[in-house]
N, C-alpha and C positions, 0 to 999 in steps of 0.2 A: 790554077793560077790565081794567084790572091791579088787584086786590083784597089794599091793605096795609095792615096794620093796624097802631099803634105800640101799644106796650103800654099800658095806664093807671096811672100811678104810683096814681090813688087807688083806694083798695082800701074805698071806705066802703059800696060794695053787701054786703061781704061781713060785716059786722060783726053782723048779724040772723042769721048762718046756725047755728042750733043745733048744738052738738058734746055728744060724750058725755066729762064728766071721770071719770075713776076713779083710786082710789088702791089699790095693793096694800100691807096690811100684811108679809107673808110667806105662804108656802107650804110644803105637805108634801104628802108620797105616802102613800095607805095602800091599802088590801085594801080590798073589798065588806063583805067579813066584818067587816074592824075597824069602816068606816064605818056598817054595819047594828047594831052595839054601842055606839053612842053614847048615851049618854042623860043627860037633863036636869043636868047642871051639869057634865058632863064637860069636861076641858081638852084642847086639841087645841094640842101643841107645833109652831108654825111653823119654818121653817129660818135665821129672821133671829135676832138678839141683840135684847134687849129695849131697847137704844139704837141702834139702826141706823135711818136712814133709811127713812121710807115710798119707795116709787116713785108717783111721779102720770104718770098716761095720759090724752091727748087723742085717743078715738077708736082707744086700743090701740096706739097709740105714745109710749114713756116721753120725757116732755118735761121732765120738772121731778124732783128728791128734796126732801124736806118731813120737818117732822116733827109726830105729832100734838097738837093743844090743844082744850083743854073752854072754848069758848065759850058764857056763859051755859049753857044747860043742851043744848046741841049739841056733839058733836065738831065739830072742824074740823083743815086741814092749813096749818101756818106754810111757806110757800114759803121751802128755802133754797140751795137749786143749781138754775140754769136748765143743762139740756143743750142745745139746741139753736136757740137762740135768731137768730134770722137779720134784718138790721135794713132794712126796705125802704123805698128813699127813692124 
């Protein structure tokens, strides 16, 4: 019995399947020391410019750059570069 399977173009099982988004503003390196000296209102300079693109991640892989907006009394990310966008027919 020969067992073949075609692919399924539709893809609508998988639209319920929870993923995790995250956005990274920027990053820095510091010390135990520096970070154990932090305190309340301290500023922690990231490595990006203060107009550079957020990174957004699906699950820890960078999909999208964005930038951020004050929606009602929310942050939120304006999508505006898709990387890796792949079109399934």
């Amino acid at each position: 019995m020969s067992m073949t399977t075609e692919p399924n173009p539709n893809l609508d099982f998988l639209l319920d399947v929870p993923i995790k988004l995250s956005a990274e503003l920027g990053s820095c390196q510091m010390t135990m020391e520096q970070l154990l000296r932090l305190e309340l209102g301290a500023v922690v300079q990231l490595d990006k410019p203060a107009n550079a693109h957020v990174d957004i991640f699906v699950n820890n892989k960078l999909v999208a750059r964005g930038e951020v907006v004050v929606a009602e009394d929310h942050f939120g990310i304006r999508v505006k570069e898709l990387l890796h966008k792949k079109v399934v027919q």
